[in-house]
Every structure is written in structure tokens, then in C-alpha cells.
One Martini backbone bead per residue (centre of mass of N, CA, C, O) as a GRO file, in nm:
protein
  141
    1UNK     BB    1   0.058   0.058  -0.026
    2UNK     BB    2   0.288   0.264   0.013
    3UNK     BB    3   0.430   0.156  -0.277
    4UNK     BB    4   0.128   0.316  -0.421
    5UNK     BB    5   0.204   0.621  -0.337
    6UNK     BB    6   0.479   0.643  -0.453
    7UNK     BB    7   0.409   0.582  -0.728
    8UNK     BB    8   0.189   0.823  -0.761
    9UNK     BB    9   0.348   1.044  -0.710
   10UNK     BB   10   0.578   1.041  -0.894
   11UNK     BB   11   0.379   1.048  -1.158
   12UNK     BB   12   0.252   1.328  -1.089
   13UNK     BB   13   0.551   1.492  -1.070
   14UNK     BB   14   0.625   1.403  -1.354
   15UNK     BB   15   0.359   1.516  -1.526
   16UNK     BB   16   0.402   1.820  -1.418
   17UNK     BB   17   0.680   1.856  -1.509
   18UNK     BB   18   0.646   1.806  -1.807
   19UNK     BB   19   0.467   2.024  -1.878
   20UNK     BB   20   0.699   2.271  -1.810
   21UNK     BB   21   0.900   2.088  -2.045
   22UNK     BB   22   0.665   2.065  -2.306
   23UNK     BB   23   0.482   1.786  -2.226
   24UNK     BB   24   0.171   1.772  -2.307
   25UNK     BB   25  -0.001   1.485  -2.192
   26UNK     BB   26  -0.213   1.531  -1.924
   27UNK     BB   27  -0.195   1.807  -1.888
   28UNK     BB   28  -0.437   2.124  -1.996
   29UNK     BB   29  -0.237   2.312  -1.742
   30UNK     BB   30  -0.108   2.452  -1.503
   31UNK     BB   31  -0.265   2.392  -1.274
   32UNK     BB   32  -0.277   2.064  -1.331
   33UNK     BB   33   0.038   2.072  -1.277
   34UNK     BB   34   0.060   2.164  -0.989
   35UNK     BB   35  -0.129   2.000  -0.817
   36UNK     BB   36   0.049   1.738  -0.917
   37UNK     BB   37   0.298   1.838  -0.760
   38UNK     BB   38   0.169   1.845  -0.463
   39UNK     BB   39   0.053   1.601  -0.440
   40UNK     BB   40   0.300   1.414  -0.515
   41UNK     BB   41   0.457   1.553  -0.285
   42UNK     BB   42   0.251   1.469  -0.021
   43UNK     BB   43   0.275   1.187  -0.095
   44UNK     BB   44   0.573   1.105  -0.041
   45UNK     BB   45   0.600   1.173   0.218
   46UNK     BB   46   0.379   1.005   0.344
   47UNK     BB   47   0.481   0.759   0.250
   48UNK     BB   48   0.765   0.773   0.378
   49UNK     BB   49   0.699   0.801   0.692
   50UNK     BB   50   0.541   0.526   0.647
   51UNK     BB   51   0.821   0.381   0.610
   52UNK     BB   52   0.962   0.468   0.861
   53UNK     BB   53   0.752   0.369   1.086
   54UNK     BB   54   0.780   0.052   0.990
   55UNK     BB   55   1.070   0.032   1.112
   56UNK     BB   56   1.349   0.035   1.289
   57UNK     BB   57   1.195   0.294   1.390
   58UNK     BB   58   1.118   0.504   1.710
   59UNK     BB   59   0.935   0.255   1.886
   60UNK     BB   60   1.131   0.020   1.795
   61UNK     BB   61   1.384   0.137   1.884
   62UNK     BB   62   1.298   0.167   2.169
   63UNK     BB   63   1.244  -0.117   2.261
   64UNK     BB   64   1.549  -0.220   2.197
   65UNK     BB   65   1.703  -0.002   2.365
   66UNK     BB   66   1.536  -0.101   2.629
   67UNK     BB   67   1.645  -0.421   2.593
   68UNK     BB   68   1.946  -0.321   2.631
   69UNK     BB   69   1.961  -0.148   2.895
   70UNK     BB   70   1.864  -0.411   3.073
   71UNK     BB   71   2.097  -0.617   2.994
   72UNK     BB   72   2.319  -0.386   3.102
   73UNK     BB   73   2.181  -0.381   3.415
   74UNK     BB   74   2.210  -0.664   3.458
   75UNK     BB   75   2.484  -0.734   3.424
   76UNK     BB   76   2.631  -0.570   3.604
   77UNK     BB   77   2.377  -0.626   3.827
   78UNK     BB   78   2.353  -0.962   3.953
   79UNK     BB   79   2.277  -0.917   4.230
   80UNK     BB   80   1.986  -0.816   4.206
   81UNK     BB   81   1.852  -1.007   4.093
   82UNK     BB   82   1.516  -1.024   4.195
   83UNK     BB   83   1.629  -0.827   4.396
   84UNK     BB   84   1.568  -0.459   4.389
   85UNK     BB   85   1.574  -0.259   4.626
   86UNK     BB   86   1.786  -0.029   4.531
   87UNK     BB   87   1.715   0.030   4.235
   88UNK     BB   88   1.982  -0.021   4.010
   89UNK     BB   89   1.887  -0.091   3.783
   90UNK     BB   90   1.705   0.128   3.689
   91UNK     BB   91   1.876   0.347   3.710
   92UNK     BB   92   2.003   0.235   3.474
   93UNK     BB   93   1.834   0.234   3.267
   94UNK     BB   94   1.726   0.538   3.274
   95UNK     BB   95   2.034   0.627   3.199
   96UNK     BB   96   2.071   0.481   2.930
   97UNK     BB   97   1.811   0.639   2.798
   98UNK     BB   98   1.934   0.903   2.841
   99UNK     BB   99   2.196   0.842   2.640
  100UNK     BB  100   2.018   0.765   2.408
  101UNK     BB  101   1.766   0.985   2.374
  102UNK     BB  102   1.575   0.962   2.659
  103UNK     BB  103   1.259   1.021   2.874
  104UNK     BB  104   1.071   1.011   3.133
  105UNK     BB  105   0.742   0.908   3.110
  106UNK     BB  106   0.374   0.887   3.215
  107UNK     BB  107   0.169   0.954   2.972
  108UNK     BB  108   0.089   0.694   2.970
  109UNK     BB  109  -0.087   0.477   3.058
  110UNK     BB  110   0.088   0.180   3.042
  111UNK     BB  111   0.282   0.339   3.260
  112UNK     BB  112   0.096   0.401   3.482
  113UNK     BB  113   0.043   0.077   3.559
  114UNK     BB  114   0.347   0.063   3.451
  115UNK     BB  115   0.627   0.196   3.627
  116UNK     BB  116   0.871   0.099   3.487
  117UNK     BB  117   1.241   0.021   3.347
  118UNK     BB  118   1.113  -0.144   3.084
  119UNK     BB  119   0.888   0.034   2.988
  120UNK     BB  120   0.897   0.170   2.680
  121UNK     BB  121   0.627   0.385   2.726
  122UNK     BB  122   0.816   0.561   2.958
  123UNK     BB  123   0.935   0.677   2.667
  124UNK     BB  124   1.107   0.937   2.494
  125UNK     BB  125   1.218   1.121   2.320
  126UNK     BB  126   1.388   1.433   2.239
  127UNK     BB  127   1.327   1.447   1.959
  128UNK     BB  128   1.079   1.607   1.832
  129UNK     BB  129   1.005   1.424   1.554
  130UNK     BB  130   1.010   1.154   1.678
  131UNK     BB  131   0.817   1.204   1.894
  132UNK     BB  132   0.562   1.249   1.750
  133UNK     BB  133   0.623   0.971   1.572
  134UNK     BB  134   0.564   0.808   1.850
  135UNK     BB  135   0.292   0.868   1.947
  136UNK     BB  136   0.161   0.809   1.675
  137UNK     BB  137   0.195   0.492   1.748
  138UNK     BB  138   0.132   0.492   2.057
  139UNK     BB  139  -0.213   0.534   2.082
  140UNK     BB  140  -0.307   0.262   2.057
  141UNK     BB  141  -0.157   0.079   2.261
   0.00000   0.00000   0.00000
């Protein structure tokens, strides 16, 4: 489905930018050659989007983090395992999410239920850009 907008994108794009030069193929004025670059441009890139947060970027990227943060604070502190009274691990997880370039947050519901500090939920990116489209993926979990 992606990868029919990105094709009918390029195809709007290109038969618009064709018409400024000098092949009147399928529009027949500047309006609607202009339109069609606007639109397929709103679509590759809607596209584009769909595409790049289907992958491992974002919120799966943000789960991978949160998974080698937690390998990584159990690893370090073997003894805590099972018992962790000092939230050792924890904060451990935390601070290499902090390092990683994410923030503690409860905003989300299923953070608020499990506030652990193994749930990728309670954490956001730093980066304006990526939170947006993290939010936006997490939204039905």
C-alpha cells in the first residue's frame, strides 16, 4: 500500500514537472500540472513517512533501546537480580535511556499501570521530530 503512493507520487510529480517542460501529455494547463506536483508531493512524502515508521525506527527503535538498556543494567548488576530493594537496575536502565536519548515520562496510560523502568512506554525521545511520530505510533497501544 505504501509503496502505491510512493509510485503514483513519483508518476503525479513527474507528468506535472513534464508539462513546465513543453510535454502536454496529460494535464492540459499549468493549474492542474501544478496540483499534480503538490499532490504528489504530499504524497511521497506521506509516503515516505509511512515508510520509515514502519521500519526500525521510532518506537521500535525506542523498544530495541529499552531492551539492551535493561541486558546491560542486569549484566553490570548480577547481584540485584531477582531482588532489586535498591533499584540499582533501575536506575541503571534509566540513566543508559537518558544516554540513549530518551526521557522518563508517564504520559502514556500503560506506563501509568506498569511505571517499571523496562517499559518502553515510559519513555520519549528527546528529538521534537521523532517524539511526534512516536506518540503517533503509540497512540492505539
Amino acid at each position: 500500500m505504501i509503496l502505491i503512493f510512493v509510485f503514483v507520487a513519483c508518476l503525479l510529480t513527474a507528468f506535472g514537472g513534464l508539462y513546465f517542460l513543453g510535454a502536454k501529455l496529460v494535464f492540459s494547463n499549468s493549474l492542474q500540472a501544478s496540483l499534480a506536483i503538490i499532490i504528489g508531493l504530499l504524497l511521497g512524502a506521506g509516503g515516505e513517512a509511512m515508510l520509515a515508521g514502519s521500519s526500525s525506527s521510532f518506537y521500535k527503535a525506542q523498544q530495541i533501546q529499552t531492551s539492551a538498556c535493561e541486558l546491560e543494567g542486569e549484566s553490570a548488576h548480577p547481584q540485584a537480580r531477582g531482588r532489586d530493594t535498591t533499584h540499582v537496575i533501575q536506575d541503571h536502565i534509566v540513566g543508559c535511556m537518558k544516554a540513549a536519548g530518551y526521557h522518563w515520562t508517564l504520559a502514556h496510560r500503560h506506563c501509568q499501570e506498569a511505571p517499571v523502568s523496562m517499559n518502553p512506554l515510559c519513555y520519549l525521545p528527546d528529538e521534537p521530530f521523532s517524539r511526534a511520530v512516536t506518540l503517533a505510533q503509540v497512540v492505539f497501544e
